[in-house]
C-alpha positions as CSV (number, residue, x, y, z in Angstrom):
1,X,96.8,80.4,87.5
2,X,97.6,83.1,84.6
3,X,93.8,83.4,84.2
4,X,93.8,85.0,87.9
5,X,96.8,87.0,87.0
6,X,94.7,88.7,84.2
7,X,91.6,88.9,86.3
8,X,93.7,90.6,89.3
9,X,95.2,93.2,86.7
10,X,92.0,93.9,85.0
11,X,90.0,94.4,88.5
12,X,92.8,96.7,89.6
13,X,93.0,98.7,86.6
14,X,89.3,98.8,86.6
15,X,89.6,100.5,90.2
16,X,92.2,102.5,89.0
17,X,89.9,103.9,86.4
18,X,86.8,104.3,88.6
19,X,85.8,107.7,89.3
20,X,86.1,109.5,92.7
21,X,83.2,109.9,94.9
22,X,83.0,113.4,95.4
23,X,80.3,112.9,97.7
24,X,83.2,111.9,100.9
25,X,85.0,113.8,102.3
26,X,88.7,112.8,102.1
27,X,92.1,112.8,104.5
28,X,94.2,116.1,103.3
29,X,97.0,114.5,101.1
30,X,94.2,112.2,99.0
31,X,91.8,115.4,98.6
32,X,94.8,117.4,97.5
33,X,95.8,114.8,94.9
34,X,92.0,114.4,93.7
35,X,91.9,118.3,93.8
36,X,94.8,118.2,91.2
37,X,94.1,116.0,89.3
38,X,90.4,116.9,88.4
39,X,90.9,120.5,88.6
40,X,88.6,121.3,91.6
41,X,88.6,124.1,94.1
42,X,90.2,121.7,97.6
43,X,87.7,122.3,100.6
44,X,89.9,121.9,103.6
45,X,87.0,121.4,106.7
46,X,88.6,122.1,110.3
47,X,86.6,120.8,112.8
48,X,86.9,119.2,116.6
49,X,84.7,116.6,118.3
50,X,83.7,119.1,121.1
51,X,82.6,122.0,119.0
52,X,78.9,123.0,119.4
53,X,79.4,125.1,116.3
54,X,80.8,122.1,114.4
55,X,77.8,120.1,115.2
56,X,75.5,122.8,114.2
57,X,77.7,123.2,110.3
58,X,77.3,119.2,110.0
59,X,73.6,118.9,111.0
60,X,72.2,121.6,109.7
61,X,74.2,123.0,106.7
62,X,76.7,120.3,105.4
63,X,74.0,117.8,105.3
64,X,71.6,120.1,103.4
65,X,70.7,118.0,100.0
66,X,71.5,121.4,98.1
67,X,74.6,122.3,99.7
68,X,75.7,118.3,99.8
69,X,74.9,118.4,96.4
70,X,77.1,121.6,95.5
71,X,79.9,120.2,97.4
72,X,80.3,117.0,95.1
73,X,79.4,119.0,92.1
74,X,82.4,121.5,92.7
75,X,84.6,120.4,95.2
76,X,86.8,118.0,96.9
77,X,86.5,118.1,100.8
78,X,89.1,117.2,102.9
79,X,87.9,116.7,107.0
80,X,90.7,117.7,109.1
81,X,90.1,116.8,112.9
82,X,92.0,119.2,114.7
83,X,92.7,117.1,117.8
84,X,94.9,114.7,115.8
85,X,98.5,115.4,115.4
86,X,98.3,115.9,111.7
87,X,95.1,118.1,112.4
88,X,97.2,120.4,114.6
89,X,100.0,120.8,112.3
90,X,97.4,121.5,109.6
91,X,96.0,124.1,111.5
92,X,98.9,125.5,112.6
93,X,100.2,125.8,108.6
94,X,96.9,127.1,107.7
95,X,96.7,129.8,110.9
96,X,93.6,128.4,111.8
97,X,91.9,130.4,114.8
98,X,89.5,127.5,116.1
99,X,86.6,125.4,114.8
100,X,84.4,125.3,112.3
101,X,87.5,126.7,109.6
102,X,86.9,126.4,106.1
103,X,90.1,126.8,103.8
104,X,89.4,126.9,100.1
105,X,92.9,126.6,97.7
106,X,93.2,126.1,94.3
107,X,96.3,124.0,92.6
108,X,98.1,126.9,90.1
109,X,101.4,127.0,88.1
110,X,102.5,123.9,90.6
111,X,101.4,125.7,93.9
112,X,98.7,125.7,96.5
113,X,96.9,129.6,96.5
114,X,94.3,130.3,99.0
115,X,91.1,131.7,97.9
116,X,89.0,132.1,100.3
117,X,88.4,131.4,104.2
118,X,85.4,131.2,106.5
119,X,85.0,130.8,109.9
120,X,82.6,129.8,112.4
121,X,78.6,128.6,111.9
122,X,76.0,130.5,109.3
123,X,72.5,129.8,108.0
124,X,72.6,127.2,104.8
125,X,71.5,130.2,102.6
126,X,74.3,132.1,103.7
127,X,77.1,128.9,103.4
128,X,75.6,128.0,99.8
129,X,75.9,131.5,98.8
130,X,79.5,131.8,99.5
131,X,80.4,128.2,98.3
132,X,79.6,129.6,94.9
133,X,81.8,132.9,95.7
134,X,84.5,130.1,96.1
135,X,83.7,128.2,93.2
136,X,84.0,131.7,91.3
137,X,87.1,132.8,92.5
138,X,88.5,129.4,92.5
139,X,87.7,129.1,88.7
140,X,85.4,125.9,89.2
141,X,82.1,127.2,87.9
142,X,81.0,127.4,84.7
């Protein structure tokens, strides 16, 4: 019995430990605390099921290797479905004007500062390029 007691403790402190995969995209409070706590620039990704536009971001630009790869590099996504109730408040707080919205905040001094938004569909060249802008200004890129 105490020999399963250890075992329990050492597989949940071995989870605990475990590194985040950056490579998911997270609900809003559990990207927020991975944001903090690893010091990365908090993608917040507003989208709705019946958005051509949103469909056009996820299959041609979001799935990109190079921009899927500078996502987990740099940032911690966080999908926000704005036909959920929490989706609607979140847009609401974050004055979102429709879908696709991209809100990128930084955690400073024990608040939530907003460093950058885009809206609507682009060419993968053009969302790349202003993923780094964000990096940049968020102060996660070396």
């Amino acid at each position: 019995m105490y020999g399963y007691r250890v075992l329990w403790v050492l597989l949940l402190t071995g989870l605990a430990l475990a590194a985040p995969d950056f490579g998911r995209w997270y609900p809003f409070p559990q990207a927020q605390t991975l944001a903090v706590d690893h010091s990365r620039v908090l993608m917040v990704y507003f989208h709705s099921p019946h958005c051509p536009y949103c469909d056009q971001m996820n299959t041609f630009v979001l799935s990109d290797p190079a921009v899927a790869r500078f996502l987990e590099e740099r940032f911690v996504v966080a999908s926000v479905g704005t036909e959920t109730p929490e989706g609607q408040e979140l847009a609401r707080r974050f004055r979102v004007p429709g879908t696709p919205t991209f809100v990128f905040l930084v955690h400073r001094k024990g608040t939530w500062e907003e460093v950058g938004r885009l809206f609507g569909s682009r060419p993968r060249a053009e969302f790349l390029k202003e993923l780094r802008q964000m990096c940049a200004k968020g102060g996660a890129c070396e």
